[in-house]
Every structure is written in C-alpha cells, then in structure tokens.
N, C-alpha and C positions, 0 to 999 in steps of 0.2 A: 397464622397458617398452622394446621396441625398433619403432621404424618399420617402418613397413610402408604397402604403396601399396596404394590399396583401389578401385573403379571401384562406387560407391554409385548406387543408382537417382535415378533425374530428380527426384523427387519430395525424395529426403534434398539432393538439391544445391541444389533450390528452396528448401527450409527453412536450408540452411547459409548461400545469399545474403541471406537474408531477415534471419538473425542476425547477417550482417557488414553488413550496413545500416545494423540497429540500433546496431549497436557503433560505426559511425564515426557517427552521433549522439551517441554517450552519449561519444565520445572530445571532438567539438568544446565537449560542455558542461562534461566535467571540464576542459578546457585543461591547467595544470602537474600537474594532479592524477592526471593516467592514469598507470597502471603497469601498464602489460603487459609486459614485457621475454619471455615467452616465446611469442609474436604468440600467445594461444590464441583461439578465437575466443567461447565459453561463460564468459564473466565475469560480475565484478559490475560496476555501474556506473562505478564506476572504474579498470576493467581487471584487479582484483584476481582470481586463481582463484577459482573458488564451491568450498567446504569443502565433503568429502563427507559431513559430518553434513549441510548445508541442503540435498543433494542427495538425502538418503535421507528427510529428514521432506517435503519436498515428495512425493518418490515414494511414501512411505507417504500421503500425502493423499489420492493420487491414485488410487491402488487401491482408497483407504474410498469416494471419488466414484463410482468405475467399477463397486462392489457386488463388488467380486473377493477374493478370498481371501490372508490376509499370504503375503508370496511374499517371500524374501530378495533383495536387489538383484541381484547375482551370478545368481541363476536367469535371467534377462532374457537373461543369454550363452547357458548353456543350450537355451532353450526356442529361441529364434534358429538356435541349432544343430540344432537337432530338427528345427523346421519348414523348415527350409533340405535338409533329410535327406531329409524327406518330399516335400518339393517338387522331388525327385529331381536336386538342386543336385549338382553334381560334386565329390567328396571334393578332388580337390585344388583347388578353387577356394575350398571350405569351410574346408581348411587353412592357404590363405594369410591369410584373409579372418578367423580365431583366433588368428593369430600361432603357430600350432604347429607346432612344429622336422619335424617329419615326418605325412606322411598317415595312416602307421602309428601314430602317436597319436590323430588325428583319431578312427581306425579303431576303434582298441582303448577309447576314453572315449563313443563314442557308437554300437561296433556293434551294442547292442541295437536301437534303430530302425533301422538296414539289416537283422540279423537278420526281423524283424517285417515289412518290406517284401516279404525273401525270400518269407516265409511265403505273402504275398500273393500276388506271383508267382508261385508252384508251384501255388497254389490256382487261379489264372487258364489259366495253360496246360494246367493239368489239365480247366477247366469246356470251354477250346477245341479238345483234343485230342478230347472226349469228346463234345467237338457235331458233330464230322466222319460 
C-alpha cells in the first residue's frame, strides 16, 4: 500500500478525533502493555491491529442489522467510487483519493457510470434545446 494525503470531510475528522481519544484511554490503561509501533489509530485495546477476519464478521453484522444485502467488503471501495462519480466528484480528485497510478484508470474501471451520466446529460440539453 502506498501513502497517500487525503483532505476527508469534517464529519470523518470528528470521528478520527473521537477514536484517538479513545485510544489514548485505552493506551493510559494498558500502561507496558500497548503495542502500537505503527501509531495506527483503529486498534484493539491494547494497541494491537484489529485482524481483518474481526473486521469483516463485524461488517457482516452489520449489514444483517442494516437489513442489507451480503455485499463483499471491497464493494464499499467500489460503491464510494460510484457515488463519488455521481456526485459529480472530479476524476482526478477521485483518483488520488484510490491510490490509482493514473485518472485513465480511474477512467477505464469506472467509465460505465460517467458513460450513464453522459446519457443523462444529452438527455437534459436535448429536454432544454427543445423547450427553446
């Protein structure tokens, strides 16, 4: 995985503070016992990484709660990417924001939903050419 500098909404930064709060709790009660060595901030109690098996049965919990349909973890990047698409996000903002080496991949893995948006717009300025 390579770094990458992200500018996340107010809302994800409220939730990232709220999670390093918790964590320098849970650091003063382990004392010797934290182990964080790579500062992440999504641990276990004692600083350990969370395994992505207790990461995917939680998230599977969480979708049988939410009444939603099995969805593979990985879709979550996907559908991000989509709704990001639609909400007419700027490809290259989109591409830095996937780690993807070029917008012309961004382009080529997710031009069906700009395709489909096209659609909509030829559909649009055709209803406005036509209301003149």
């Amino acid at each position: 995985q390579k770094e990458r500098m992200m500018q996340p909404a107010q809302s994800v930064m409220d939730a990232w503070m709220q999670a390093k709060e918790n964590q320098s709790r849970q650091r003063l009660l382990a004392v010797s016992s934290w182990d964080n060595l790579y500062d992440m901030v999504f641990t276990r109690d004692y600083g350990m990484f969370i395994r992505f098996k207790t990461l995917y049965v939680h998230f599977k919990e969480l979708v049988g709660k939410l009444n939603r349909p099995y969805v593979r973890f990985h879709y979550i990047r996907h559908t991000y990417a989509t709704l990001a698409i639609q909400s007419e996000i700027d490809f290259k903002a989109l591409s830095l924001s996937l780690g993807h080496a070029t917008v012309a991949f961004t382009l080529d893995t997710y031009g069906h939903v700009s395709n489909h948006m096209s659609q909509n717009a030829a559909a649009k300025m055709e209803k406005f050419i036509c209301s003149l």
